[in-house]
C-alpha positions as CSV (number, residue, x, y, z in Angstrom):
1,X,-20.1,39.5,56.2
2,X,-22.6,40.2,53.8
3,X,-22.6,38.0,49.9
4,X,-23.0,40.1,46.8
5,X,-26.4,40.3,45.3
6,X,-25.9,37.8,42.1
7,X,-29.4,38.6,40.1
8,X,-31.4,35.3,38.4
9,X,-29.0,36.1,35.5
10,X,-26.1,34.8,37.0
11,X,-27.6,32.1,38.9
12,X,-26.1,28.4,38.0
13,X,-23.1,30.1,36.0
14,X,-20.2,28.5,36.6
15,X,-17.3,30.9,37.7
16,X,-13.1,31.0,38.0
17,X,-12.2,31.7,41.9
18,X,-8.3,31.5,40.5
19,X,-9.0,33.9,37.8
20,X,-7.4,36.9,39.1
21,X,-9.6,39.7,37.9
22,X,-8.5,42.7,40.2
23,X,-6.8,44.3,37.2
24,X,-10.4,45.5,35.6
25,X,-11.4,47.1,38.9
26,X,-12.8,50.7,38.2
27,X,-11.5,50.1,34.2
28,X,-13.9,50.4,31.6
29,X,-13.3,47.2,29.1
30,X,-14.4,46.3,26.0
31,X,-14.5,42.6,25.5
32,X,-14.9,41.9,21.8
33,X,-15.2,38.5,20.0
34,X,-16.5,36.0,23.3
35,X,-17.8,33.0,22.6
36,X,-21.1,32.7,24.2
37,X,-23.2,34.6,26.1
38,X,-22.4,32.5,29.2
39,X,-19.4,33.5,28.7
40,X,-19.7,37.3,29.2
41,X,-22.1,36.3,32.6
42,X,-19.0,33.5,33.7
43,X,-16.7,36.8,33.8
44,X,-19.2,39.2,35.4
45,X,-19.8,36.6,37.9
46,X,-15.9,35.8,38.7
47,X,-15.6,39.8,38.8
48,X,-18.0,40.0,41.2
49,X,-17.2,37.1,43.6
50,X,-13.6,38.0,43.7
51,X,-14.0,41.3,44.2
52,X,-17.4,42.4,46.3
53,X,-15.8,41.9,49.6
54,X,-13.3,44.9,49.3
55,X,-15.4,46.5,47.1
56,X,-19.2,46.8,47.3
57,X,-20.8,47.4,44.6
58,X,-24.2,47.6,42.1
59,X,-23.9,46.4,39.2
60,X,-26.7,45.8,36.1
61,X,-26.9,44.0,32.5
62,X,-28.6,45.6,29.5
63,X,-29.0,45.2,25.8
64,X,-29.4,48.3,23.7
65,X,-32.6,48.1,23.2
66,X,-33.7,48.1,27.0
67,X,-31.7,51.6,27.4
68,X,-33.3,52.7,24.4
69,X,-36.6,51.6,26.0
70,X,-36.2,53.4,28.9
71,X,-34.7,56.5,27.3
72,X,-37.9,57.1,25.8
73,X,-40.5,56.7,28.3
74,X,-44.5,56.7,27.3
75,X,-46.4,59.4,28.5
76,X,-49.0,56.6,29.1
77,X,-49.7,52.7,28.1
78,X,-50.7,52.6,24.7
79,X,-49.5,56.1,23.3
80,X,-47.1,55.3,21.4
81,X,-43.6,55.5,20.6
82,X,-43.2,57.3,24.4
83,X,-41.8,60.8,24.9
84,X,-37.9,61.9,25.2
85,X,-37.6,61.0,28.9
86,X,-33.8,60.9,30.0
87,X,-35.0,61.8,33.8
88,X,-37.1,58.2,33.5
89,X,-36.0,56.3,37.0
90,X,-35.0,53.1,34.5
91,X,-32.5,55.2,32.5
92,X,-31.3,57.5,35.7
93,X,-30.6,53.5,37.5
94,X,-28.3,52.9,34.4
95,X,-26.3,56.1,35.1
96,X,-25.8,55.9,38.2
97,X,-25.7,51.7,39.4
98,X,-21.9,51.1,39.7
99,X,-20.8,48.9,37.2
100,X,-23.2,48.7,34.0
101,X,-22.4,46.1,31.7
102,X,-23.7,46.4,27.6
103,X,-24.5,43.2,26.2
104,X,-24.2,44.5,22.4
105,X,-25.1,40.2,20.6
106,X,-25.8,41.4,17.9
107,X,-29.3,40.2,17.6
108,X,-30.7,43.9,18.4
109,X,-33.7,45.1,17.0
110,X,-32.3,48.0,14.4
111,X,-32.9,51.1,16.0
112,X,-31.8,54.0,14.3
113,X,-31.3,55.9,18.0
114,X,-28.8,53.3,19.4
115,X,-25.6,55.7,18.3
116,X,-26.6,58.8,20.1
117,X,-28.4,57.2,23.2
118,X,-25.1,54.7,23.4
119,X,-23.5,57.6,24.0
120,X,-25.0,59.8,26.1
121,X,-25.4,57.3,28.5
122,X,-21.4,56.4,28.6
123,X,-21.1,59.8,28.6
124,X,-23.4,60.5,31.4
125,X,-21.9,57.3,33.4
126,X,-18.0,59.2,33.0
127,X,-19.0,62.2,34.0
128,X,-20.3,60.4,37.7
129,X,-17.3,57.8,37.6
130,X,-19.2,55.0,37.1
131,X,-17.7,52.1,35.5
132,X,-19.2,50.5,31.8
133,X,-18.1,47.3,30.3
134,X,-19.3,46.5,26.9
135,X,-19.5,42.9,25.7
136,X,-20.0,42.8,21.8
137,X,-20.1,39.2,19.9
138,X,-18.5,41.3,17.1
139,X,-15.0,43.5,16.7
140,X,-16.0,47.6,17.3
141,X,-14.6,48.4,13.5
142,X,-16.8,45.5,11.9
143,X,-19.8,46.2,9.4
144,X,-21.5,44.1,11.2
145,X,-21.6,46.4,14.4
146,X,-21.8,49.5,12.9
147,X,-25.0,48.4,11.0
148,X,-26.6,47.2,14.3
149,X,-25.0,50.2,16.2
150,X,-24.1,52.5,13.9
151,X,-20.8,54.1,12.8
152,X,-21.1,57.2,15.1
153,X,-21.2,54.9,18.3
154,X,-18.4,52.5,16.7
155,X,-16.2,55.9,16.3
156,X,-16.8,57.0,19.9
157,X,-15.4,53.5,21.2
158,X,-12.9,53.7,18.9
159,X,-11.7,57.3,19.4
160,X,-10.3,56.8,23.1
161,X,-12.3,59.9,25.1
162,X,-14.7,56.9,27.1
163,X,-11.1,55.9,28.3
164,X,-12.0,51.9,27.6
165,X,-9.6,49.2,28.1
166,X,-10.2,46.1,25.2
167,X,-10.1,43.0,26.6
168,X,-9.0,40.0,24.4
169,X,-11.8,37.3,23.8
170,X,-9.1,35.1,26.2
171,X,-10.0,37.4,29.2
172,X,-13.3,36.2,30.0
173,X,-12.3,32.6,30.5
C-alpha cells in the first residue's frame, strides 16, 4: 500500500486521525476566519491522511500571487511583466492537480488582476471537476478582502455558481 505524497509544507504538522473529515470529499469549502496558517496545513494534512487510501489523489497549495505568476508567463528572463500565458504548464498544473487549495493571508502583494484570474481558474477547475478549497484569514464580505482581492472575486464566492461549501473557523481543528 502506497503513503500519500505529503510535500515539505506539511512536514512536522501535527494532524487529527479522529477528526472525521470524509464529509469535504469532492466539496469545495471555504474556510474563513482560521487562526494560523498551521492551521489551514493541520486540516489539509488530516484530509489527506484520512482519506488518500480510498481516494488517491493530487493535491497543491498556492497564494494568489503564485497563480497570478504563472498566469502571466515571460516571454524570456528579464522582459518584463511576461505575456498573457493561460496555456503556461504552472497555471495548466493548477487546473487540473485534484484538490487545489488557495491560501488567501492576506498579506498579498496588491495586484490589481487577482479578481479576474481568481476566477478563471475556479472556473476553469469546475468545468474539469476538480476540487478548490480556499483558506482566507478574513470573512469573503470584509473590506479587508475585497481590497486585497477585490470586490468582483468576493461577489463570485459569494454568489453561489462555484458551488462552495463554508466551513466554520471550528472545522479545521
Amino acid at each position: 500500500m502506497s503513503k500519500p505524497y505529503l510535500g515539505p509544507e506539511l512536514l512536522g504538522i501535527p494532524w487529527n486521525p479522529e477528526k472525521d473529515v470524509s464529509k469535504y470529499i469532492g466539496k469545495n469549502l471555504i474556510i474563513e476566519d482560521f487562526s494560523s496558517e498551521e492551521s489551514v496545513k493541520s486540516f489539509l494534512k488530516t484530509f489527506i491522511l484520512r482519506t488518500y487510501i480510498k481516494y488517491n489523489f493530487s493535491y497543491r497549495l498556492a497564494a494568489p500571487y503564485a497563480v497570478v505568476d504563472s498566469y502571466f508567463a515571460s516571454s524570456s528572463p528579464g522582459e518584463g511583466p511576461g505575456r498573457l500565458d493561460r496555456t503556461d504548464l504552472r497555471f495548466q498544473q493548477l487546473i487540473s492537480t485534484d484538490l487545489l487549495v488557495l491560501r488567501l493571508l492576506g498579506s498579498d502583494p496588491r495586484h490589481g488582476q487577482y479578481s479576474s484570474i481568481l476566477t478563471t481558474l475556479i472556473q476553469e477547475r469546475a468545468l474539469r471537476r476538480r476540487v478548490t478549497w480556499i483558506f482566507s484569514k478574513y470573512r469573503i464580505e470584509s473590506s479587508t478582502f475585497e481590497d486585497v482581492y477585490g470586490a468582483p472575486f468576493a461577489s463570485f464566492l459569494e454568489g453561489g455558481e462555484p458551488g462552495f461549501h463554508r466551513v466554520k473557523n471550528s472545522g479545521t481543528k
